[in-house]
MARTI-498172 format. One record per residue (C-alpha): residue number from 0; x, y, z. Coordinates in steps of 0.02 Angstrom, whole numbers, plus 32768, in hexadecimal, padded with zeros to 4 digits. Each point is the difference from the previous one (the first is absolute). Layout:
N
<pt n="NUM" c1="X" c2="Y" c3="Z"/>
...
***
This chain:
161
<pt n="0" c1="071A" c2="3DC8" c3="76D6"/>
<pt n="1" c1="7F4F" c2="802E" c3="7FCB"/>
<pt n="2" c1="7FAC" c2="7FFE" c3="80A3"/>
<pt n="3" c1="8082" c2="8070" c3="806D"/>
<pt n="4" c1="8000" c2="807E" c3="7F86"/>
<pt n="5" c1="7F42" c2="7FF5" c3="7FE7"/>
<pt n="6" c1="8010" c2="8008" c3="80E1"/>
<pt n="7" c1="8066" c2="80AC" c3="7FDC"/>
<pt n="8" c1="7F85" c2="8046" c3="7F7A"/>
<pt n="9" c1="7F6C" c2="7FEB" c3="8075"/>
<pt n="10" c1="804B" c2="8037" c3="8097"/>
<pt n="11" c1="8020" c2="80A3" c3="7FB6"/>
<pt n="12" c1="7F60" c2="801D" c3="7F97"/>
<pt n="13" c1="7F74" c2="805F" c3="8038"/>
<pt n="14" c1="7FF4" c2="809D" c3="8066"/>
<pt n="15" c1="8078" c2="801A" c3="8088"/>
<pt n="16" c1="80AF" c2="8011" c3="802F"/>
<pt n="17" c1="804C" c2="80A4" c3="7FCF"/>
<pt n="18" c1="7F5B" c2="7FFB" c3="7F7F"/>
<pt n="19" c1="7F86" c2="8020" c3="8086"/>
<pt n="20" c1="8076" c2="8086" c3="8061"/>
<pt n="21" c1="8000" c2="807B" c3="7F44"/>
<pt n="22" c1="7F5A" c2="7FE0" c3="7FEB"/>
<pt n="23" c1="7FDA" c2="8030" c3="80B0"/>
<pt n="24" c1="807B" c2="80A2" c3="7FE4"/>
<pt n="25" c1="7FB3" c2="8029" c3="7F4E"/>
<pt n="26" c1="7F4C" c2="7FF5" c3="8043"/>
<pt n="27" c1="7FF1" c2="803B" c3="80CA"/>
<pt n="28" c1="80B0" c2="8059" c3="801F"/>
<pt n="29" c1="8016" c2="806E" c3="7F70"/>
<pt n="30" c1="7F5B" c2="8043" c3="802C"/>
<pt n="31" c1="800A" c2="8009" c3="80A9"/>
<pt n="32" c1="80C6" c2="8068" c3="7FED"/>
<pt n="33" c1="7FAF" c2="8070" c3="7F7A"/>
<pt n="34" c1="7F73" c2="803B" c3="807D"/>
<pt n="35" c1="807D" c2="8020" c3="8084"/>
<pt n="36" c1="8060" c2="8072" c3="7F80"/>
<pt n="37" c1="7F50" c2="805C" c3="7FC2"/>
<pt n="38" c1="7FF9" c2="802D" c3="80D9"/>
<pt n="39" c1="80AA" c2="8020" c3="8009"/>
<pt n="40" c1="800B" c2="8079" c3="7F64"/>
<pt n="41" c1="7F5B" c2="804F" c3="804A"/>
<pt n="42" c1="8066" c2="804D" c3="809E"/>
<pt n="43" c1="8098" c2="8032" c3="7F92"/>
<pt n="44" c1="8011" c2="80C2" c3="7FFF"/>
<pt n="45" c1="800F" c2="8040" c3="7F66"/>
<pt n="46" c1="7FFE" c2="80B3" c3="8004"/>
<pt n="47" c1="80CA" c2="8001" c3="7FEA"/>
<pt n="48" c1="801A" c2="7F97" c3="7F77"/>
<pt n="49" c1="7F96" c2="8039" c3="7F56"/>
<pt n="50" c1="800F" c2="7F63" c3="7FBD"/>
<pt n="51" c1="7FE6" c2="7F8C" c3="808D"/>
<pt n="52" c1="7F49" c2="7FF2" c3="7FF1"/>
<pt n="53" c1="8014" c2="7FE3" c3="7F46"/>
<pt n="54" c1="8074" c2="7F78" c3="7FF4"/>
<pt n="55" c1="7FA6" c2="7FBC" c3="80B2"/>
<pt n="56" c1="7F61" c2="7FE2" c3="7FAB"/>
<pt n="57" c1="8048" c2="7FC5" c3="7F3B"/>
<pt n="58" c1="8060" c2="7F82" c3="806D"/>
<pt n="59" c1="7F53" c2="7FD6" c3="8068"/>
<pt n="60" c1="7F98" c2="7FF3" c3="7F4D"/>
<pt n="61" c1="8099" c2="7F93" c3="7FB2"/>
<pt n="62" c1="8005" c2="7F8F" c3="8095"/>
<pt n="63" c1="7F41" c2="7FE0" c3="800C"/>
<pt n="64" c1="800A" c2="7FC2" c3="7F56"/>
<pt n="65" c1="8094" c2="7F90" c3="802B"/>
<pt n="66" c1="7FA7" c2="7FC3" c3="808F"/>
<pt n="67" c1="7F58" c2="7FE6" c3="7F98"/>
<pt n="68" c1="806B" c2="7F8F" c3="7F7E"/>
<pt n="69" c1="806D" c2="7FBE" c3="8091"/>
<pt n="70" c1="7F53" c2="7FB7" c3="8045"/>
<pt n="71" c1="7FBC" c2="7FBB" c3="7F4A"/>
<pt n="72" c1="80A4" c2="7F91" c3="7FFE"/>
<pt n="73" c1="7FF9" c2="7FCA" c3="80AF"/>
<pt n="74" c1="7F52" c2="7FD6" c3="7FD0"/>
<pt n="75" c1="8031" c2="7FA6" c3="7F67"/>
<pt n="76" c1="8096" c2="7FA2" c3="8060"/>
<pt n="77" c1="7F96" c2="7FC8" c3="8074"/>
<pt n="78" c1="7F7D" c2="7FBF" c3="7F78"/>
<pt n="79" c1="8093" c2="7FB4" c3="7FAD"/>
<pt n="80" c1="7FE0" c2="803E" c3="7F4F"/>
<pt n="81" c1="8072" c2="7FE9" c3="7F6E"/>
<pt n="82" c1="801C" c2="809F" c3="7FE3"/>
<pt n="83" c1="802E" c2="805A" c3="80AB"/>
<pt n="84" c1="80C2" c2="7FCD" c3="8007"/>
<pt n="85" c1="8028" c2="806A" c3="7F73"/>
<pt n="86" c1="7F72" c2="8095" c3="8054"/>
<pt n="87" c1="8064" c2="8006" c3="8094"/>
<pt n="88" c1="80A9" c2="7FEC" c3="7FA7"/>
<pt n="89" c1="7FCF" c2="809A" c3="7F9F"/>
<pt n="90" c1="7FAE" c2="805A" c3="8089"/>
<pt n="91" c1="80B7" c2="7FF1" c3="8072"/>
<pt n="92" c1="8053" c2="803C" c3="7F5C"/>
<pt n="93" c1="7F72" c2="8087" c3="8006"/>
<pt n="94" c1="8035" c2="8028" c3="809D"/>
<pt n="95" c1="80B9" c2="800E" c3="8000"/>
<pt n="96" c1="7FE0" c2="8080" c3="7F4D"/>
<pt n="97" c1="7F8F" c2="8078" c3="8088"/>
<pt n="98" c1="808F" c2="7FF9" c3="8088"/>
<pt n="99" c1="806E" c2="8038" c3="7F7F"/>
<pt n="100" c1="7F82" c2="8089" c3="7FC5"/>
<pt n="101" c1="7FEB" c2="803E" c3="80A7"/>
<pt n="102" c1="8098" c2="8016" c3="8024"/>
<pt n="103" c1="802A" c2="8079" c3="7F6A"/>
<pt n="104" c1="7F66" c2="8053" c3="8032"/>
<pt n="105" c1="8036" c2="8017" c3="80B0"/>
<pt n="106" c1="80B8" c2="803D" c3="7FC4"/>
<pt n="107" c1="7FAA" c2="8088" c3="7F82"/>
<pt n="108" c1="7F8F" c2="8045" c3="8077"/>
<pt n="109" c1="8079" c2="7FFB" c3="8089"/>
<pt n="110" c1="7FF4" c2="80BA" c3="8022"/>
<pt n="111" c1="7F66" c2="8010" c3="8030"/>
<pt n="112" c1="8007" c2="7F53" c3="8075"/>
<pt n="113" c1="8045" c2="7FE5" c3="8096"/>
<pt n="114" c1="80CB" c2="7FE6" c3="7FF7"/>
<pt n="115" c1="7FFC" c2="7F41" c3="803A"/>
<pt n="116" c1="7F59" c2="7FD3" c3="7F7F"/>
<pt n="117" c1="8089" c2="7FD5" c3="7F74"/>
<pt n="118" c1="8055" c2="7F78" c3="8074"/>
<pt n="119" c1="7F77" c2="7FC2" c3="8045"/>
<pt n="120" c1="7FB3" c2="7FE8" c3="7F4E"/>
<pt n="121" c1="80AF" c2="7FA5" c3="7FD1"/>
<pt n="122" c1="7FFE" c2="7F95" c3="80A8"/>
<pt n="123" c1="7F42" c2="7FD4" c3="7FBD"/>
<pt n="124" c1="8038" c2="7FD1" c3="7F5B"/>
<pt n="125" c1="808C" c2="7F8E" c3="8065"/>
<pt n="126" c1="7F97" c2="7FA5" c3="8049"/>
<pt n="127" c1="7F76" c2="7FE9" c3="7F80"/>
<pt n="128" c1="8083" c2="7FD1" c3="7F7B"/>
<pt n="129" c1="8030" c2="7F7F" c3="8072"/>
<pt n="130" c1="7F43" c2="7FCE" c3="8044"/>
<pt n="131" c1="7FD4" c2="7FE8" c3="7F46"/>
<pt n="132" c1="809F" c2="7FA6" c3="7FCA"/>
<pt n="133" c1="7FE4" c2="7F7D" c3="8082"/>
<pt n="134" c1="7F47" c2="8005" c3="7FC8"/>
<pt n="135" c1="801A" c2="7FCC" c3="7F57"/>
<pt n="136" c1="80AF" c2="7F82" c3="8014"/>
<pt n="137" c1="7F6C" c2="7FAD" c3="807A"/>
<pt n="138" c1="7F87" c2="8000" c3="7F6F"/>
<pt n="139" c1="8092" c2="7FC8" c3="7F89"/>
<pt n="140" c1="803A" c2="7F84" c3="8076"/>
<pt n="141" c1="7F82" c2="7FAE" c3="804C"/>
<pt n="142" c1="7FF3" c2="7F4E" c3="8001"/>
<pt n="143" c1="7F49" c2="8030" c3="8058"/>
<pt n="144" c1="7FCC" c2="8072" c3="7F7B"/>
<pt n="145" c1="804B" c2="7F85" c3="7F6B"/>
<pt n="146" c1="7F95" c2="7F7F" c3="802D"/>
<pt n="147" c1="7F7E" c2="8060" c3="802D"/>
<pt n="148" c1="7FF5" c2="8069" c3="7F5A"/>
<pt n="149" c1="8052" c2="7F7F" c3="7F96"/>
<pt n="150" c1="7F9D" c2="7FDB" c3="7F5A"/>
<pt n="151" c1="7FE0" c2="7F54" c3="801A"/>
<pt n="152" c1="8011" c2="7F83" c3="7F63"/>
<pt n="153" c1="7F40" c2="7FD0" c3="7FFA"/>
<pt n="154" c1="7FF4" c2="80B8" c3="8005"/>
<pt n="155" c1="8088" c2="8024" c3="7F72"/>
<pt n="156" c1="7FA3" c2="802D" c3="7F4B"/>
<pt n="157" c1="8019" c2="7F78" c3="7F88"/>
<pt n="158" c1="8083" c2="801A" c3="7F64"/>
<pt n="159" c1="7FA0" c2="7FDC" c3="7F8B"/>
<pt n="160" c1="8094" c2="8006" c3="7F78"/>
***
């Protein structure tokens, strides 16, 4: 009994798996998508919209700091630290909060943005609701990330009651 679970603990511990893929996303491809939306908002013609180059560069500033905290806990996955489960947990949650925020902010300033800005801001929330769920039942669920992040009972502080 002992030794297949021990077999199943160690297969999954360590980096990899589904691990290695959000680290991978958290440290090279959130960078990498949030320079291709800093050239992207760069050719966008604002002269129409008042707003538009408002709310395009909050959203660039808020981002950037997602991405800069985004990196820290792929960083800290990676390293394997005790604490960066719940980081990342509350950086998803984070997340979600500013996809909701954006979208009110999208929906107030709606006159001075172009007519399909609110739905693509809800489409955006969509999908990063659902990116970020998946994120954290992953984090939750893990067998991976249990073992991995697991306080381990040599490591456990002693009662000393």
């Amino acid at each position: 009994m002992g030794s297949a679970d021990q077999d199943v603990q160690t297969s999954h511990y360590g980096y990899g798996g589904w691990l290695a893929f959000l680290c991978f996303c958290l440290i090279f491809l959130s960078p990498a998508v949030w320079v291709l939306s800093l050239l992207v908002s760069a050719f966008v013609n604002t002269r129409d919209y008042p707003y538009l180059r408002l709310v395009t560069v909050l959203f660039l500033i808020v981002s950037l700091i997602f991405v800069g905290v985004g990196i820290l806990a792929g960083v800290h996955l990676r390293a394997g630290s005790k604490f960066a489960v719940k980081f990342t947990k509350g950086l998803l949650v984070a997340c979600v909060l500013w996809r909701t925020l954006a979208v009110v902010i999208t929906v107030v300033a709606s006159d001075g943005l172009p007519k399909d800005a609110p739905g693509n801001q809800l489409f955006a929330f969509i999908v990063g609701t659902c990116v970020c769920g998946a994120w954290f039942a992953y984090l939750t669920r893990s067998k991976r990330v249990k073992a991995m992040f697991s306080v381990q009972p040599s490591e456990q502080p002693l009662n000393m009651l």
